[in-house]
C-alpha positions in Angstrom: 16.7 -39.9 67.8 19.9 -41.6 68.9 23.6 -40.5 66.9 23.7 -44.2 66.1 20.5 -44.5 64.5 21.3 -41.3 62.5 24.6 -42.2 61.3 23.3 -45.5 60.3 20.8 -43.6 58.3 23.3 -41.2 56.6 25.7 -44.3 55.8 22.3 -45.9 53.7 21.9 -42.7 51.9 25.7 -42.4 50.7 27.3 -43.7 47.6 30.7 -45.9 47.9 33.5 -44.6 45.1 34.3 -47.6 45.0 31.2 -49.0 43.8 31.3 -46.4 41.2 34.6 -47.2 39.9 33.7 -50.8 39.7 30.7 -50.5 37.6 31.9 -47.9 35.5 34.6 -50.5 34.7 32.2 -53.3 33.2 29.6 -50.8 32.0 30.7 -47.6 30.5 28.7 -44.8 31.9 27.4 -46.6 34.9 29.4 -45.0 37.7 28.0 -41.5 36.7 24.4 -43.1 36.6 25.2 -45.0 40.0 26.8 -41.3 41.3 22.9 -39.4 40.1 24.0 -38.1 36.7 21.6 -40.7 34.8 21.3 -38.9 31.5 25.5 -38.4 31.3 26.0 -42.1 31.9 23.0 -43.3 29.2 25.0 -40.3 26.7 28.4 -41.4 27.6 26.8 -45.7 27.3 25.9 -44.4 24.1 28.8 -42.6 23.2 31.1 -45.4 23.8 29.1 -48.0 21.9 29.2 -46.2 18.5 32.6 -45.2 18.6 33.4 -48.7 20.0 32.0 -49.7 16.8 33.6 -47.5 14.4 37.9 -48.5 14.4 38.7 -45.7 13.6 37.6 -43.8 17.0 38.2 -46.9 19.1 40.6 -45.4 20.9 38.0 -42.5 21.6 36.1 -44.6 22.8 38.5 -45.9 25.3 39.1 -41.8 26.6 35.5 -41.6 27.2 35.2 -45.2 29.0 38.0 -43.6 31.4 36.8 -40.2 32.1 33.2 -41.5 32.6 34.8 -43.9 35.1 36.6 -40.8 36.8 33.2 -38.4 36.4 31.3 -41.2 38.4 34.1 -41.6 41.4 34.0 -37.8 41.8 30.4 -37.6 41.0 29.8 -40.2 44.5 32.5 -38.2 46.5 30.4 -35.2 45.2 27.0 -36.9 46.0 28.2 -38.0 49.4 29.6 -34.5 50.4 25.7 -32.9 49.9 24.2 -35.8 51.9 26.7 -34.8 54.9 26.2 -31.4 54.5 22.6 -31.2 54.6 22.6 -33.8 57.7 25.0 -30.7 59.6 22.1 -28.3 58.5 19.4 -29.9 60.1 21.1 -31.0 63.0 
C-alpha cells in the first residue's frame, strides 16, 4: 500500500482538538464523548444539568462545563497519540 493511501487512512481515524473543544462548548460533556470517553461525557451532561438547575451550585456547574471541555481536548490529543502509535507498530 502506498504512504499516501495510509496516511490518508490514519488522518480518517484521528480526532481534531479542535472539534472537541467546539462541541464541548455548546454541549457540556460532548468533547469527552467525541474524544471516546462516552459514559464521562453522558455523567458530566448530567452533572451539569442538575447543578445548572440548582442556583446555588451554578457556578459548579460552570467548573465542570470547563474541565469536561479540557478532559475532551486532551482526551482527542490522547486518542490521536494511540492511533499513531499503533500505525508505527504495524509498520
Amino acid at each position: 500500500m502506498s504512504d499516501t493511501i495510509q496516511q490518508a487512512r490514519l488522518q480518517n481515524k484521528m480526532k481534531n482538538p479542535i472539534v472537541a473543544l467546539a462541541l464541548g462548548f455548546f454541549i457540556p460533556g460532548a468533547a469527552q464523548m467525541y474524544s471516546g470517553s462516552i459514559m464521562w461525557g453522558v455523567i458530566n451532561l448530567i452533572l451539569v444539568i442538575i447543578f445548572a438547575i440548582t442556583i446555588i451550585a451554578s457556578p459548579l456547574a460552570f467548573i465542570i462545563w470547563l474541565v469536561s471541555m479540557f478532559l475532551g481536548y486532551k482526551g482527542a490529543k490522547t486518542f490521536n497519540d494511540k492511533v499513531l502509535d499503533k500505525a508505527e507498530s504495524v509498520m
